[in-house]
N, C-alpha and C positions, 0 to 999 in steps of 0.2 A: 567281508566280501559277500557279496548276493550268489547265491546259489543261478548260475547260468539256464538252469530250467526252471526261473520264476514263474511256473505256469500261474494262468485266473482259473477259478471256476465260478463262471457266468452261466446266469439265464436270461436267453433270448426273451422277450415277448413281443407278439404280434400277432395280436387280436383283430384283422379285419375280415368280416365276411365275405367281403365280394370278389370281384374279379380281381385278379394278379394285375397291381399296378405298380410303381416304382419302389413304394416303400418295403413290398411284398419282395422282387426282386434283389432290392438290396440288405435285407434277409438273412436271403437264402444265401446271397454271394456270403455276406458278414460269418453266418454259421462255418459256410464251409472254409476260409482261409483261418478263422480262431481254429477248428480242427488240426488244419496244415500244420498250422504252428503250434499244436501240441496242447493247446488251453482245454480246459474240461468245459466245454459245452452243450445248455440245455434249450431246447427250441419248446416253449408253450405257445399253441394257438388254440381258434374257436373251433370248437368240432364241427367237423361236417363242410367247415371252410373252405375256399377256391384255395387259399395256401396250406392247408388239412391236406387237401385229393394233391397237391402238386409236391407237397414232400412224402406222399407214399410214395406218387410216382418215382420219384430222386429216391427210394428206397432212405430217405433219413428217418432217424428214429426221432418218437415229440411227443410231448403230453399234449393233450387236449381239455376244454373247459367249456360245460357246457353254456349254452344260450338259450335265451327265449326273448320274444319283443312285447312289447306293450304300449300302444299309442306310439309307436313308430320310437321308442326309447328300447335302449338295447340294455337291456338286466344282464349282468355275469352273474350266474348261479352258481355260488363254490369257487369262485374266484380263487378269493383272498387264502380259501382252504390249501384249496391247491396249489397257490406260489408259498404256501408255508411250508405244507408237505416234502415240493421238491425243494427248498433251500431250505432245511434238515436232512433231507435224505442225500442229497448230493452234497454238502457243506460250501453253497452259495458263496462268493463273496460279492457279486455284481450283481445288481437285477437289469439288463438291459432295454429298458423301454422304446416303442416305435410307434406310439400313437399317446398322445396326451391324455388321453381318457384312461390309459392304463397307471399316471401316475399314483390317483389319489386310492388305487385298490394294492399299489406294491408298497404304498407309505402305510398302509392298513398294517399288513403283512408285515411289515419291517418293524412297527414299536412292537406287535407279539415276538416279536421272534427276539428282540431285545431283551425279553425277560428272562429268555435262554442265553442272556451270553453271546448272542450271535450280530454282532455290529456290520449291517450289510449295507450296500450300498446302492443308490439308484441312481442312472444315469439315462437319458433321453435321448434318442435323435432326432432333431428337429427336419422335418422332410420338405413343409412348406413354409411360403413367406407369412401366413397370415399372423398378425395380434394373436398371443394366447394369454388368457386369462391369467390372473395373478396367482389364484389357489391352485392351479398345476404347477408351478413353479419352487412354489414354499416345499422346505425337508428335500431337493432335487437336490443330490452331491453334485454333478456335473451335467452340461448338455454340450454334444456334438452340433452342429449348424452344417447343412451340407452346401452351404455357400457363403459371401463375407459379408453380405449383406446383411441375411438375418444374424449372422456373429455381431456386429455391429452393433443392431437392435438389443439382441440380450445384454451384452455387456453395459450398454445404457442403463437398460433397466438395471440390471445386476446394483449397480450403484444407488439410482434415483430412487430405487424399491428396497434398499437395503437388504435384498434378499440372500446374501451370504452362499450364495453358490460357488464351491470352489472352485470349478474350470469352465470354463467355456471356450469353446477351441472348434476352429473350421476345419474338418474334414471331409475332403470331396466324396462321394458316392465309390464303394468299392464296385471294378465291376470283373467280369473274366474275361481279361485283355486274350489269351492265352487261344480261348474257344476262336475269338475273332479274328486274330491274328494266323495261326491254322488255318483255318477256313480260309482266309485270305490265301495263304500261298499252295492251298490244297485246290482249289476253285483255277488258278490263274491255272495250271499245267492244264486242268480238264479242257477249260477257256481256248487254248490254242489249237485244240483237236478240232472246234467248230465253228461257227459261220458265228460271230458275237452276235448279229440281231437276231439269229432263228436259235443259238443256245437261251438267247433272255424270254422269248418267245413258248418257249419250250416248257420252261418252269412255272411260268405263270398260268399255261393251260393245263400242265399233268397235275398241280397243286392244289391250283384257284379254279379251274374251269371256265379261266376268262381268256379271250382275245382279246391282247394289245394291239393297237396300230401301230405301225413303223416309224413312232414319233419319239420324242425324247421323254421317257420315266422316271418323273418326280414320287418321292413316296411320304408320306406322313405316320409316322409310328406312335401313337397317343390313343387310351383310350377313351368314350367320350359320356362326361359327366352331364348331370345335370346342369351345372353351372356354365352355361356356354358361353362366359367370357374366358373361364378357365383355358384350355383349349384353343378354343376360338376358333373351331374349324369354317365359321361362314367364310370368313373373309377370305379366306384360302379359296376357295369355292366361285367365290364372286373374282378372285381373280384371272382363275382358270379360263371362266366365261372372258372375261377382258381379253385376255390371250387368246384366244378364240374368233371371237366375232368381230374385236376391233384392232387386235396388232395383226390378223391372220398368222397366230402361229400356235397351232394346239399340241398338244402333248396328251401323256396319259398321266393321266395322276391316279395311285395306286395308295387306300384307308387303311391301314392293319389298326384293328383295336376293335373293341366293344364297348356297349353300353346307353344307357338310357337314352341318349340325344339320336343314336346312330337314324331310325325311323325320320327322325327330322331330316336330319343332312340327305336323308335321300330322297327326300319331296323336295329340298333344296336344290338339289342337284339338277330333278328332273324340271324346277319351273325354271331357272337357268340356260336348260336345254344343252346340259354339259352331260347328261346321263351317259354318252356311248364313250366320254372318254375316261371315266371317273368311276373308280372299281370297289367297290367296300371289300376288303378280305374277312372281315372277324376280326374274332382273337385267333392268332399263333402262333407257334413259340418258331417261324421260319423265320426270324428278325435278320440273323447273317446273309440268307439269301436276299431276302427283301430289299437288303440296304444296299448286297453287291450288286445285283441288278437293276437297281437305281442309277440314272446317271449324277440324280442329286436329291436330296432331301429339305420339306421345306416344317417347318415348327412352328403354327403361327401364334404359339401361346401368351396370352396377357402375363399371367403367373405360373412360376415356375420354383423349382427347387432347386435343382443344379440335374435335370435327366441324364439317367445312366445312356440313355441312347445317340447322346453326343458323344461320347466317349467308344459306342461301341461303331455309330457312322465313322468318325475317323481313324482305326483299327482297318476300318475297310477302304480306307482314301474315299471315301465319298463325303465330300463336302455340303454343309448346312446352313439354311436362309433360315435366321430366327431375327424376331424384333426386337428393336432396342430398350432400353429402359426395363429388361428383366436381368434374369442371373444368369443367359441364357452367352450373355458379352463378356462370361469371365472364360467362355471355351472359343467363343465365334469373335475373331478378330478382323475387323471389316476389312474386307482387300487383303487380308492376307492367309486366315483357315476357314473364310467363307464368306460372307455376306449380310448385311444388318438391314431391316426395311423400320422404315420409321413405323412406330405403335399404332396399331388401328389406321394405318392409312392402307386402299386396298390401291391407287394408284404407286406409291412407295415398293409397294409387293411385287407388285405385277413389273416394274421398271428391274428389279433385281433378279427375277426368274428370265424375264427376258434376256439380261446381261448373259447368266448363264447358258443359254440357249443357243445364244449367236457363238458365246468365246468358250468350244469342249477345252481349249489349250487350258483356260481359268478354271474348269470345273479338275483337270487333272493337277495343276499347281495345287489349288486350294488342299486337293483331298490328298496329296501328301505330306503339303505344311500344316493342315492340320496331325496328323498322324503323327509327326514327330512332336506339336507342340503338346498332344495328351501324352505321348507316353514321355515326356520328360519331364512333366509337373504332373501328370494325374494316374501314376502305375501305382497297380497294387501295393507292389513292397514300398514306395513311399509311403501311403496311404496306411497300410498297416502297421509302420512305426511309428508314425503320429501317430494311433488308436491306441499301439502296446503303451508308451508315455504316456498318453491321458489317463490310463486305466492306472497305471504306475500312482501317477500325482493324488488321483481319486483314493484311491486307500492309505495314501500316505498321511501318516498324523499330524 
């Protein structure tokens, strides 16, 4: 019989330098419920990192490894030293990877550490839909897919590539129902004590420094990449203007995120001539309020992973317009946890924001059939016994 405290001892890794984006978040969640439940976990990132400054902040303890660039190529200097170091020093059994670029420095790490006797294991989480190259794949014990699509993908390969990976297994995005859920019913008693337009009014000016007009608060939680299909904030944009100047009905639309494109989107905005309704917040970690003060949220992304921010929008019954033909339709079920606008179409878009606009009764339905359809297929303790089984099958001989 298994000893009932079959703990792991795993090491996290996630190596990206920049701003806190989904893979970063899901992380941090990953780290902290492996603790909950008692697993010996090791967090390695890049020094000096946006996920370095955000888990001092979270007071978690972490190794770091340092960087340098060259011609825009990112060198780990001491990498592979250092995933040796701590899986001898803590006695590893899992290497847990979160960017594919960290595969071919943990398989590095793993035939040395094999000379010692120490048979360890690497596993991947795969975050986006894109093709990955075949030589990240080779010597991978198992990969997570954080939707079923790309499960799908690999498991094709897995076969056609004879690449001998032993699990591959869709596990949705761990996220903390818990925060959200609080906040939810800690928010609604406040809520009753005041005037609901001048309480939403209220947070947006003491936070952001913005005035909203007394319209309906759509919000977009993404931050924004180079790649502006990714995302896809125009189209969002163009159809704000649609709403606007040709259905006559404007709202506010409210940007939380960063990054490279943002400067664009807001020369977008202004030839548009949407500027006074269309608010860039940044980056910040106010997401619970963002999304409650939202009457609804709209995601115009091409590609997607499976966002933890579906999960944390319906936590707060605020229902989500995302496009169809991503992984975006294994949370948002048209007419009934929200709304589906056909891909790249900005007339499609603008027809379904408008839906929501005219029917609050649809926007209050949606956002509590959503709420029950995540937390009954996508809660934590699901999610982390499929992960404790994966981990299971992985080291089993």
């Amino acid at each position: 019989m298994k000893n009932y405290i079959d703990k792991k001892r795993i090491l996290l890794i996630n190596s990206a330098p920049g701003i806190i984006g989904g893979s970063e978040a899901y992380t941090i969640t990953l780290y902290n419920n492996l603790i909950k439940k008692g697993h010996q976990t090791n967090f390695l990132v890049s020094k000096n990192s946006c996920l370095s400054k955000k888990l001092l902040e979270l007071n978690i303890k972490h190794y770091t490894f340092n960087t340098f660039e060259i011609f825009k190529t990112q060198f780990r200097l001491f990498f592979v030293k250092k995933i040796i170091k701590i899986c001898r020093s803590e006695n590893i059994q899992i290497i847990h990877c979160n960017i594919h670029r960290e595969i071919p420095y943990a398989r590095a790490a793993v035939k040395k550490l094999l000379k010692n006797n120490l048979d360890i294991k690497i596993v991947l989480t795969r975050h986006i839909p894109q093709k990955l190259k075949t030589k990240y794949l080779q010597d991978t014990n198992g990969i997570i897919c954080v939707n079923p699509q790309i499960e799908k993908e690999f498991q094709e390969r897995n076969k056609l590539e004879n690449l001998k990976i032993k699990d591959i297994t869709f596990i949705p995005p761990l996220f903390d129902e818990e925060k959200f859920l609080n906040f939810h019913a800690n928010i609604k008693n406040q809520k009753k004590m005041q005037n609901k337009q001048e309480f939403k009014k209220l947070f947006f000016k003491k936070n952001f420094n913005i005035n909203i007009k007394d319209l309906p608060v759509i919000c977009t939680i993404a931050n924004m990449p180079k790649n502006i299909d990714h995302k896809n904030h125009p189209i969002l944009l163009k159809a704000i203007n649609k709403l606007i100047y040709e259905k006559n009905k404007p709202v506010n639309l409210v940007l939380a995120g960063d990054g490279p494109l943002k400067n664009y989107l807001q020369e977008l905005a202004l030839n548009l001539k949407i500027q006074d309704y269309v608010h860039f917040l940044g980056f910040t970690d106010k997401i619970s309020q963002i999304l409650y003060f939202s009457d609804f949220k709209v995601l115009p992304s091409k590609q997607e992973g499976l966002p933890i921010v579906l999960f944390e929008a319906a936590c707060l019954e605020t229902p989500v317009i995302g496009a169809t033909e991503t992984s975006l339709t294994n949370v948002i079920k048209h007419n009934q946890t929200g709304l589906l606008f056909e891909q790249d179409n900005i007339d499609s878009l603008t027809t379904q924001i408008e839906k929501l606009i005219d029917n609050p009764d649809l926007v209050t339905r949606f956002g509590q059939n959503a709420k029950d359809f995540v937390l009954q297929n996508f809660s934590t303790s699901i999610n982390m016994n499929k992960l404790e089984i994966f981990y299971n099958k992985i080291l089993s001989n």
